[in-house]
PARO-668520 format. One record per residue (C-alpha): x, y, z; residue in three letters; residue number from 1. Coordinates in Angstrom, 2 decimals. Each point is the difference from the previous one (the first is absolute). Last residue first. Layout:
# residues N
      east     north        up     r     k
         X         Y         Z   ALA   NUM
...
//
This chain:
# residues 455
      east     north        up     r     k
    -18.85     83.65     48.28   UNK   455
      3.42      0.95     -0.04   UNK   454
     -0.71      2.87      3.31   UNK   453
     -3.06     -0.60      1.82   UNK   452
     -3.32      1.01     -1.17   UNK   451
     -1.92      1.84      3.05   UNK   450
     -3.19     -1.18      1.70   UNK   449
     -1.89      2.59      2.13   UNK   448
     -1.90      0.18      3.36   UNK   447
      2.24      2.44      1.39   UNK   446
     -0.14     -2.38      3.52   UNK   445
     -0.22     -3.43     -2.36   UNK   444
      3.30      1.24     -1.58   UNK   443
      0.32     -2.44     -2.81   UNK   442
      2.87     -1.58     -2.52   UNK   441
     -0.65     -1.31     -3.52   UNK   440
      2.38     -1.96     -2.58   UNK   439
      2.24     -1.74      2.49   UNK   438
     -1.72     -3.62     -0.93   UNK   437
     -0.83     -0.28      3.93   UNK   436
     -1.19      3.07      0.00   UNK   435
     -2.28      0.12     -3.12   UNK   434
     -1.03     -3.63      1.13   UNK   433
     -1.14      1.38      3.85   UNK   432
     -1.27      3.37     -1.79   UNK   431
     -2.47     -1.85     -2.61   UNK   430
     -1.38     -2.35      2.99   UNK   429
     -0.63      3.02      2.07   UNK   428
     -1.74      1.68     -3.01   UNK   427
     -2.32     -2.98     -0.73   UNK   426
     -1.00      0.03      3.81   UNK   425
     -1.06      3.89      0.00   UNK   424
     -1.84     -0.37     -3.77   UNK   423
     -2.24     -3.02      2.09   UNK   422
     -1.08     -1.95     -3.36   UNK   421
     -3.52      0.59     -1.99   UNK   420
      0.53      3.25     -1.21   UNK   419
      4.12     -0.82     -1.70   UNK   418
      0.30      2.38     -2.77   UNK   417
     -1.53      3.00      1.58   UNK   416
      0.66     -0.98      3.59   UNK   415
      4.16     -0.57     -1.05   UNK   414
      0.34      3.36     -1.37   UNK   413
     -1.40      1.19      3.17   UNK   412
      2.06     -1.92      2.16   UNK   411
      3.33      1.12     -2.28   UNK   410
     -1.29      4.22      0.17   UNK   409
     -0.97     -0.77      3.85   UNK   408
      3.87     -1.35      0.73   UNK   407
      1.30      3.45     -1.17   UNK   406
      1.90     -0.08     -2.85   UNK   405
      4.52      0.27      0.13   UNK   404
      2.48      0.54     -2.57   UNK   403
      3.14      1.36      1.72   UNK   402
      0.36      2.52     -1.12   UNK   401
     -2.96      1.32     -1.81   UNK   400
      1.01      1.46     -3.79   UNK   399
     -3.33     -1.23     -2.14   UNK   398
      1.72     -2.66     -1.15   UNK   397
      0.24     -2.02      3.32   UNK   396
     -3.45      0.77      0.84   UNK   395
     -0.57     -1.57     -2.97   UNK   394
      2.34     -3.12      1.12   UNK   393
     -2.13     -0.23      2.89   UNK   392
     -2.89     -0.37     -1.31   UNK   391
      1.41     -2.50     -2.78   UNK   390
      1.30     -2.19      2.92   UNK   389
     -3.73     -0.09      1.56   UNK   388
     -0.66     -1.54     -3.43   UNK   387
      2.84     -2.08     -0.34   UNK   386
     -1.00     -1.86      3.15   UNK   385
     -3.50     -0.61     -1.42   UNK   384
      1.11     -1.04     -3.54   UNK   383
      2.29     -2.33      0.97   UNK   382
      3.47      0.57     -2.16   UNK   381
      1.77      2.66      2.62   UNK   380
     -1.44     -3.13      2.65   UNK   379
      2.27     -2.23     -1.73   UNK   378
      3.21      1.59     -0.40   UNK   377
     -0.04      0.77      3.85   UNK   376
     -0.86     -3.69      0.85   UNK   375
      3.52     -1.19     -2.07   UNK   374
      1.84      2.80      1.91   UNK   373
     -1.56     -0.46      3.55   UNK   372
      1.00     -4.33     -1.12   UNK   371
      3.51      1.02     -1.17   UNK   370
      0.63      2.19      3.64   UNK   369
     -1.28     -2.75      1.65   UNK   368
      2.52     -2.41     -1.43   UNK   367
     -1.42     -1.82     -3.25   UNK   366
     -1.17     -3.84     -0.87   UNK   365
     -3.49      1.39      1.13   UNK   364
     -0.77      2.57     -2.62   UNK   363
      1.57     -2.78     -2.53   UNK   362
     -2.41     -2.58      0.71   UNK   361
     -2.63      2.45     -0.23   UNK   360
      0.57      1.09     -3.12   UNK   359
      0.45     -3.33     -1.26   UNK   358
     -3.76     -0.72      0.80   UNK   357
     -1.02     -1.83      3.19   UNK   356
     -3.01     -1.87     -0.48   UNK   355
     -3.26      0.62      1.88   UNK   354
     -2.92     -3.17     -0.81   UNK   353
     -3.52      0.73      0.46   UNK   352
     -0.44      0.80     -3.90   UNK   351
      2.75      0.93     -1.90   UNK   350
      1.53      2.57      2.90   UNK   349
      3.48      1.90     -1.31   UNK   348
      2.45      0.79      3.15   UNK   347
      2.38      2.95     -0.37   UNK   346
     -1.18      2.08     -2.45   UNK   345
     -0.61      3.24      2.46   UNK   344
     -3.65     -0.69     -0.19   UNK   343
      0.67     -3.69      0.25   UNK   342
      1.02      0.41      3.39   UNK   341
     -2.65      2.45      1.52   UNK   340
     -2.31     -2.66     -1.16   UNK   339
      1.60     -2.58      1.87   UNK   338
     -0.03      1.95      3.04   UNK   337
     -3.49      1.12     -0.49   UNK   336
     -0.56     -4.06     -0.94   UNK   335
      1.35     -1.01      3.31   UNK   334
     -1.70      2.60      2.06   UNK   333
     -3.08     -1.48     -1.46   UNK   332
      0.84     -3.16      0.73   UNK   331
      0.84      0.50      3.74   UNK   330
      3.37     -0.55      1.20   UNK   329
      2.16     -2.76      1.33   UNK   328
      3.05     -0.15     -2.51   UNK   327
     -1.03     -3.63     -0.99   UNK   326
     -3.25      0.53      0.12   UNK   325
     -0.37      2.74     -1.75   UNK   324
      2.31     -1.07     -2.83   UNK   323
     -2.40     -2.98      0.02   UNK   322
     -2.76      1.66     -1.39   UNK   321
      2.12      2.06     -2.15   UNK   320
      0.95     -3.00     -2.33   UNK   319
      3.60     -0.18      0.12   UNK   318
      3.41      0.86     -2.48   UNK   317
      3.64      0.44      0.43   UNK   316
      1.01     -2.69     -2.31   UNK   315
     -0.09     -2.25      2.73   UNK   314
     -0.63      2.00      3.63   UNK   313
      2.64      1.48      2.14   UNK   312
      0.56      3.09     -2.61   UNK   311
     -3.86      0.41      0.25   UNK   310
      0.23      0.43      3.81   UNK   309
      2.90      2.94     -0.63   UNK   308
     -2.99      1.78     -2.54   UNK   307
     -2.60      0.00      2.52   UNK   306
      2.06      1.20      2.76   UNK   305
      1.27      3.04     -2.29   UNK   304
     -3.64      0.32     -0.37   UNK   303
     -0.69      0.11      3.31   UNK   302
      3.08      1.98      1.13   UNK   301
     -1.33      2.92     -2.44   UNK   300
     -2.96      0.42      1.70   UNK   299
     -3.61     -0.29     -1.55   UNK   298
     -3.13      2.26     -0.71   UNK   297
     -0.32     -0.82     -3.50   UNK   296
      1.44      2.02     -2.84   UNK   295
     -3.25      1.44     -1.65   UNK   294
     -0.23      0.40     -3.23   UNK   293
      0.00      2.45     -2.77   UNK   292
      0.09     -1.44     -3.90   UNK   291
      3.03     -0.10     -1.78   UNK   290
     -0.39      1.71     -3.60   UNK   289
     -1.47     -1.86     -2.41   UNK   288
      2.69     -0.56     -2.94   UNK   287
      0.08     -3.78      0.10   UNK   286
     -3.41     -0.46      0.11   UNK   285
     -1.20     -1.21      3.82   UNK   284
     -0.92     -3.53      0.63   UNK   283
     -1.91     -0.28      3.52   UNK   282
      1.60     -1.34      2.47   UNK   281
     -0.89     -2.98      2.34   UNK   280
     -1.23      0.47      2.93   UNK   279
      1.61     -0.74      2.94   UNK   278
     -2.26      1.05      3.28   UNK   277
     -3.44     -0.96     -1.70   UNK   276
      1.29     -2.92     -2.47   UNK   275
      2.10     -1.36      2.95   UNK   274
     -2.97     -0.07      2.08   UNK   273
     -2.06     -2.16     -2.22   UNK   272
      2.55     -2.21     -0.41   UNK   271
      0.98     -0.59      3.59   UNK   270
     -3.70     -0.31      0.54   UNK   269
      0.02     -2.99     -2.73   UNK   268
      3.33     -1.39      1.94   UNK   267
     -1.79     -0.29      3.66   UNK   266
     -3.22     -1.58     -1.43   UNK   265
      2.29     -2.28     -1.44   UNK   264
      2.03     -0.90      3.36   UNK   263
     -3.19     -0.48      1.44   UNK   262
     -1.27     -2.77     -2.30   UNK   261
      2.89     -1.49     -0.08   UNK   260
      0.26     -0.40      3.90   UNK   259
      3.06      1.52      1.84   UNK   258
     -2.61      2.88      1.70   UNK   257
     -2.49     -2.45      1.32   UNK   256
     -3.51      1.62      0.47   UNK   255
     -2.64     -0.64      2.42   UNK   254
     -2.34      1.12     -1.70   UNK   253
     -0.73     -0.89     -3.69   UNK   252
      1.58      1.39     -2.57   UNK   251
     -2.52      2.39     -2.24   UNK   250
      2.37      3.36     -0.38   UNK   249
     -1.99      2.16     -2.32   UNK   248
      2.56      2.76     -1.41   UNK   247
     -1.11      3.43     -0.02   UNK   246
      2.02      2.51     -2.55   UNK   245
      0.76      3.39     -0.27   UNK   244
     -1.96      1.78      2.72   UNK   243
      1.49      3.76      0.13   UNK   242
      2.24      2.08      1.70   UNK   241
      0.98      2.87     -2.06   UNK   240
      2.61      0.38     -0.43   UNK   239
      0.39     -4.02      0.63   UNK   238
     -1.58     -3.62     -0.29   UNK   237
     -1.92     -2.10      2.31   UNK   236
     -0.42     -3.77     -0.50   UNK   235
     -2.71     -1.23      2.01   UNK   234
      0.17     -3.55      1.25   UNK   233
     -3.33     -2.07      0.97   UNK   232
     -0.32     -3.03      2.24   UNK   231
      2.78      1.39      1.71   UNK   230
      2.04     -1.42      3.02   UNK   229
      3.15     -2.22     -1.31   UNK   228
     -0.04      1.96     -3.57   UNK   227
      0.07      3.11      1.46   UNK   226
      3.11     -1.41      2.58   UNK   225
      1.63     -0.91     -2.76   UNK   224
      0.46      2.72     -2.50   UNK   223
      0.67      2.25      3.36   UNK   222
     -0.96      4.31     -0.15   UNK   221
     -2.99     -0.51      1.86   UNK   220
     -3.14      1.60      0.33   UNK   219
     -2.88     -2.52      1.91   UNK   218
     -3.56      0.02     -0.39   UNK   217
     -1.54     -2.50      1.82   UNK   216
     -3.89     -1.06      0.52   UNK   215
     -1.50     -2.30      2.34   UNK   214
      1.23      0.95      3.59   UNK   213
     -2.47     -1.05      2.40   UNK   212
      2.88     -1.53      1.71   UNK   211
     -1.92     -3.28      1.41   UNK   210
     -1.21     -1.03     -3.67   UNK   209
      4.21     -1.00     -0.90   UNK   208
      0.26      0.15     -3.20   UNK   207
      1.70      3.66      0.19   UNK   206
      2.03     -0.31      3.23   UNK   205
      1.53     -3.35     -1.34   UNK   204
      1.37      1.76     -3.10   UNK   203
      1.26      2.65      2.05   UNK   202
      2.12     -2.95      2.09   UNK   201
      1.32     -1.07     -3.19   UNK   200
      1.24      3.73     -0.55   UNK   199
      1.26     -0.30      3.44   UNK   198
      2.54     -2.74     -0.06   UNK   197
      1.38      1.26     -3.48   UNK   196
      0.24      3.77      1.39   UNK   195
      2.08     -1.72      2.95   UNK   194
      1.61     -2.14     -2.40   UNK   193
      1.14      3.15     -2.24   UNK   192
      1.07      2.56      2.72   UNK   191
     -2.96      2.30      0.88   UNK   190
      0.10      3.91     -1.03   UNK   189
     -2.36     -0.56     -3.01   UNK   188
     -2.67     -2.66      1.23   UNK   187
     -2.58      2.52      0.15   UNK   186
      0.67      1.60     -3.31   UNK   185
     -3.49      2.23      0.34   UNK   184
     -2.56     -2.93      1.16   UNK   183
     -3.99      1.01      0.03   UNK   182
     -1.88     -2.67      1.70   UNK   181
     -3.50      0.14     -0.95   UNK   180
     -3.25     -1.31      2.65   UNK   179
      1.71      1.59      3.04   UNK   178
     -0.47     -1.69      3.72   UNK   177
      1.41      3.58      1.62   UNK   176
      2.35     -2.69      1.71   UNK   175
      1.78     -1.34     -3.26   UNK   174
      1.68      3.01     -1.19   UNK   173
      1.11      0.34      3.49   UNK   172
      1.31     -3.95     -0.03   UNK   171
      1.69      0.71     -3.18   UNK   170
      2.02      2.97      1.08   UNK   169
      0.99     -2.26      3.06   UNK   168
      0.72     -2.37     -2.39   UNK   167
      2.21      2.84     -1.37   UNK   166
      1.91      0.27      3.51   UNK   165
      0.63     -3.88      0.24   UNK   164
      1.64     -0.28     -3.69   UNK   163
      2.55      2.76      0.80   UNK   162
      0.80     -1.74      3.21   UNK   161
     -1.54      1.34      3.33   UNK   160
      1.18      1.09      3.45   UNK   159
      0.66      3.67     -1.18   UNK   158
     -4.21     -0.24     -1.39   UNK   157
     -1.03     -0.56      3.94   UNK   156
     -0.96     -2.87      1.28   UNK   155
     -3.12     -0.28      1.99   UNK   154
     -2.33     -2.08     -2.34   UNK   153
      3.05     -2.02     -0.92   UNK   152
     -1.39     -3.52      1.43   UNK   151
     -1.69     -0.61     -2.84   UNK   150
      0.57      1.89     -3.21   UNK   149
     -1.00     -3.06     -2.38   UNK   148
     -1.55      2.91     -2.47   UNK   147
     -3.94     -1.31      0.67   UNK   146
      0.75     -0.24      3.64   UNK   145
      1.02      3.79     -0.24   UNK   144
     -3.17      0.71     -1.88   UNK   143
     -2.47     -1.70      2.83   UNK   142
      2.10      1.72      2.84   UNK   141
     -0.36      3.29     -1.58   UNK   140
     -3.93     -1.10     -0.87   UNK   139
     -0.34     -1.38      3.43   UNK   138
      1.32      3.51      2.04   UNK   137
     -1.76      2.43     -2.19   UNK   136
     -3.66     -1.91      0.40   UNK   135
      0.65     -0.35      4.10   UNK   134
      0.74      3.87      0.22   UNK   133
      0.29      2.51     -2.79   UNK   132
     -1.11      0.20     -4.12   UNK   131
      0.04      3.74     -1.10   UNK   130
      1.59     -0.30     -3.25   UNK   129
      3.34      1.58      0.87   UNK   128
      0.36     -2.28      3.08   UNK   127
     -0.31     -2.99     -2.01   UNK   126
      2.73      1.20     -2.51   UNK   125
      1.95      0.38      2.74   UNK   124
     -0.24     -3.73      1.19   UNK   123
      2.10     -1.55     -1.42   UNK   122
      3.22      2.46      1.27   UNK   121
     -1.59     -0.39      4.07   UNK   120
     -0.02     -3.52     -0.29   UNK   119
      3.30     -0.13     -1.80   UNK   118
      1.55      2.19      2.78   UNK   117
      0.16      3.84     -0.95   UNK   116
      3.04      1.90      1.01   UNK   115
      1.37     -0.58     -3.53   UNK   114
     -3.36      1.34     -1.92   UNK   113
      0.63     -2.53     -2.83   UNK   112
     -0.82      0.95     -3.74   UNK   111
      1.96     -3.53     -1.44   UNK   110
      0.68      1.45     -3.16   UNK   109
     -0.55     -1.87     -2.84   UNK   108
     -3.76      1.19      0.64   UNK   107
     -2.99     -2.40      1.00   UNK   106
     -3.41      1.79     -0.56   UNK   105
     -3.48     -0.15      1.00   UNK   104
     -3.31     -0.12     -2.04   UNK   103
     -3.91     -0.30      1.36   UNK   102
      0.24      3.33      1.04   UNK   101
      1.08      1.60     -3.45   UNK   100
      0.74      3.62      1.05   UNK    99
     -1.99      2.79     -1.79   UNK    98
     -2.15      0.70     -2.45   UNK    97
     -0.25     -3.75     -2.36   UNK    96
     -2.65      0.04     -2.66   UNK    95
     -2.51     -2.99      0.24   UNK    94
      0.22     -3.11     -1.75   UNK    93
      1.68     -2.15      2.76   UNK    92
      2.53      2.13      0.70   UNK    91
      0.56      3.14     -2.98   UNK    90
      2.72      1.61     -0.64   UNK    89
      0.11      3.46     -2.29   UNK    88
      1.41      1.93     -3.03   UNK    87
      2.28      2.45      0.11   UNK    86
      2.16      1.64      2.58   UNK    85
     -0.49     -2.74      1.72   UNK    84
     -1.08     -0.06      3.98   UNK    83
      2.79     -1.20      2.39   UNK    82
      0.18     -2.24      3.33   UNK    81
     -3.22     -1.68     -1.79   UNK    80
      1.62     -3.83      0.38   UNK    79
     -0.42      0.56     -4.27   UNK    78
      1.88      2.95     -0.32   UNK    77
      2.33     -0.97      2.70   UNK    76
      0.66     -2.96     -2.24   UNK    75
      0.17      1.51     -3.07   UNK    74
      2.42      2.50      0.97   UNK    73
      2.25     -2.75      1.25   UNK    72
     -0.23     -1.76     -3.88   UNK    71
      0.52      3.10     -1.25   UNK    70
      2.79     -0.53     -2.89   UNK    69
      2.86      1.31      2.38   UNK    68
      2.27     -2.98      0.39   UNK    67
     -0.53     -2.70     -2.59   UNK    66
     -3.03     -1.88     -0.31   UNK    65
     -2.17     -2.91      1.82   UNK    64
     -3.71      0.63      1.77   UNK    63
     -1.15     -3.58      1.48   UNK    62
     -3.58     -0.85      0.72   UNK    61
     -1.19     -3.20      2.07   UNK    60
     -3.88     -0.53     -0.69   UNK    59
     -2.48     -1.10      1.86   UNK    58
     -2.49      3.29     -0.87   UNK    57
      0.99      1.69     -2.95   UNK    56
      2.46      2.48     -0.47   UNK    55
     -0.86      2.41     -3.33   UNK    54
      2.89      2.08     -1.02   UNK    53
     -0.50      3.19     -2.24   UNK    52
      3.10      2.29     -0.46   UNK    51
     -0.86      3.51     -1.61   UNK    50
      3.64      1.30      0.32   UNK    49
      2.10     -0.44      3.09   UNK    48
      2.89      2.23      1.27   UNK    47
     -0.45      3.21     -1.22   UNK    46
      2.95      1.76      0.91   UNK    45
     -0.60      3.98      0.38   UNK    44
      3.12      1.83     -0.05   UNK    43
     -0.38      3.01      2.57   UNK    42
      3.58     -0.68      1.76   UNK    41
     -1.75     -1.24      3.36   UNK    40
     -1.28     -2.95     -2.37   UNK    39
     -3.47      0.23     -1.07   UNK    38
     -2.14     -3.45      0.35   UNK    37
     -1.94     -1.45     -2.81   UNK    36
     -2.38     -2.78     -0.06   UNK    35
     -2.42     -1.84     -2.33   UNK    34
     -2.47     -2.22      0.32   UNK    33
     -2.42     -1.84     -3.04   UNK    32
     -2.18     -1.67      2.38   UNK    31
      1.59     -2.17      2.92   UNK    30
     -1.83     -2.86      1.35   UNK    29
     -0.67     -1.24      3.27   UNK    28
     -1.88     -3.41      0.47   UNK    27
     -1.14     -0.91     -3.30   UNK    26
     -2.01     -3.25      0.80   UNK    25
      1.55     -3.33     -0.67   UNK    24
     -1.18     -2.06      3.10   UNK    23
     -2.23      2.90      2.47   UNK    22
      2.13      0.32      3.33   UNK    21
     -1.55      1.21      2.97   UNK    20
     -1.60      2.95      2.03   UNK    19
      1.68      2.73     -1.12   UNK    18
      1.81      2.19      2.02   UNK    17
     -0.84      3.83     -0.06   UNK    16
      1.17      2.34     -2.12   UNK    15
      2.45      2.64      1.84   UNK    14
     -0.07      3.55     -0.51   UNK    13
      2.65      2.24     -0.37   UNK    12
      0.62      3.18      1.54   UNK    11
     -0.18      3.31     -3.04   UNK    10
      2.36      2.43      1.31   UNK     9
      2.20     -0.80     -2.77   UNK     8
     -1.99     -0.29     -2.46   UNK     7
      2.52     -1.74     -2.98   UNK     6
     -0.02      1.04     -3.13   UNK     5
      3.23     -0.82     -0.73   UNK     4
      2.28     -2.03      2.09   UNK     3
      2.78      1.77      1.81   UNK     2
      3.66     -1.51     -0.10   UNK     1
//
């Protein structure tokens, strides 16, 4: 995807390093952004809308929400890989054109050159600013000794571990000496006590005065590991993204994950969260008609997986939080699976808690051929699914044989109702069901979707 109003010929700039850190001074701040990007179909998604986010100096800054609510866009936004759409950043008081120079950025993935030794892989972002020589050589070695690298300056990335290669990514964030850390889900692809070991070891980067490093700004999709590192935890929500809550997090450093006091912090973010990807319904009079949503962007063997760990658990019920864990998957894939659950009437969610409902006791007490039944009666009753069933019907009534739309007819349906979600994604999701529930078939090469026979 494209963003906006975007010069592309336009070569960035970098702002120069400051000096030093100033206690509680608004270090980079972000003033009313926005950002949209146009899919190769046309639609225009706008993924942010007027966010403002002031990061002060010494502070530790983590950016929570579900999958697609910006949180990434911010970041680039704000490291000056992208200009908004709307809006501006500003470092230091003054508006930001160009590449943040006193930034640099740790990715979930590890970004190795593979015939690079760790020397060499530090010390590209060296090379790209100009530095050579004596200078080069003792900040790479300085940043590896930072990241207890030692005796691995000539290994290359095959001889590594998974938590070796993004200490590596560490140690070249480190080398350019930056004064913000800016972390996109760096701890993603890590097993859990690797992620654990280095999270702490983070923690130890930031207070320690040798780094340089006094400001973080982390995204992450882990309750946990926001309230292990952040001072301060923003609560993104969705279509558009937008800020939707900031929680102050004042537990001192180091922190102990079993304590009370941590285990708290842990449960009010829970809450917060599972008002922003499980909210309640609103009441609706008994003779409003259904209102349009969107069935989230989920596979059927998750939810059937959701429902079979329910029929392990007493009285088929568990707070979402610890769904995830249990199944091993983010929250906010969680709660989309969840969501696509109760949607069909299977699950019901009073507050953080998912309870199997009769329905989907019985959807799961069947043969295959009972549960493609059970799920085909169900999506004829959601309102999205019936609607691309209606358009086919009509086509149905108006003589064609068999009934059949073109794909750009259901996409563009789906842009019109749906602005703010990828139309293309939705429309895979809605053919995976419609297959698996025998009520749709598609020819991706004709590019059409045809109602099959008893639907």
């Amino acid at each position: 995807m494209e963003p906006l109003r975007l010069a592309p010929n336009d070569a960035p700039r970098a702002i120069a390093l400051h000096p030093g850190p100033v206690i509680d001074q608004v270090l980079l701040e972000a003033r009313q952004v926005s950002q949209r990007f146009r899919q190769p179909n046309g639609q225009v998604l706008e993924a942010l809308r007027n966010v403002s986010l002031a990061v002060r100096t010494q502070e530790v800054v983590a950016l929570v929400g579900p999958s697609g609510c910006g949180k990434s866009t911010l970041l680039r936004l704000l490291a000056g890989l992208a200009r908004p759409a709307a809006g501006a950043v500003f470092y230091r008081g003054q508006p930001l054109d160009g590449i943040l120079a006193s930034a640099a950025m740790v990715f979930q993935s590890f970004a190795l050159l593979p015939w690079f030794t760790v020397t060499e892989n530090v010390g590209m972002g060296l090379e790209a600013r100009g530095m050579a020589g004596a200078a080069r050589r003792d900040a790479v070695a300085r940043a590896i000794n930072l990241v207890g690298l030692d005796g691995f300056e000539h290994a290359y990335p095959r001889e590594l571990s998974g938590g070796m290669k993004q200490r590596v990514g560490f140690a070249r964030a480190l080398a350019v000496a930056p004064e913000i850390l800016l972390m996109d889900e760096p701890f993603g692809a890590l097993d859990p006590l690797t992620a654990e070991n280095l999270r702490s070891q983070v923690v130890d980067l930031w207070r320690d005065p040798a780094t340089g490093v006094n400001t973080l700004i982390v995204v992450t999709h882990s309750v946990e590991e926001a309230v292990f590192l952040a001072s301060r935890i923003v609560v993104f929500g969705t279509n558009p993204g937008h800020i939707r809550e900031e929680l102050a997090n004042p537990l001192p450093y180091p922190r102990r994950e079993r304590s009370p006091e941590f285990e708290q912090m842990v449960e009010r973010l829970h809450a917060i969260l599972t008002a922003t990807l499980l909210p309640e319904p609103e009441p609706q009079p008994a003779s409003a008609p259904q209102r349009l949503v969107p069935f989230p962007r989920v596979h059927v063997a998750e939810v059937t997986g959701l429902l079979d760990h329910l029929l392990t658990r007493p009285d088929g019920r568990g707070e979402v939080f610890h769904l995830a864990e249990d199944l091993g998957v983010d929250y906010d894939r969680m709660t989309a699976v969840t969501r696509a659950a109760e949607q069909l009437g299977w699950v019901v969610t009073p507050g953080e808690t998912v309870q199997l409902t009769a329905a989907g006791r019985e959807v799961m007490s069947g043969d295959d051929a009972a549960r493609k039944a059970a799920t085909r009666a169900r999506l004829r009753q959601h309102p999205l699914f019936a609607r691309v069933l209606a358009m086919l019907k009509e086509e149905l009534e108006e003589g064609a044989e068999p009934a059949e739309v073109e794909d750009e007819d259901v996409v563009s349906d789906l842009t019109i109702h749906f602005p703010f979600i990828p139309a293309e994604q939705l429309f895979a999701t809605i053919i995976e069901w419609g297959r698996y529930a025998e009520v749709l078939d598609h020819d991706p090469t004709a590019g059409r979707v045809t109602l099959m026979e008893g639907a």
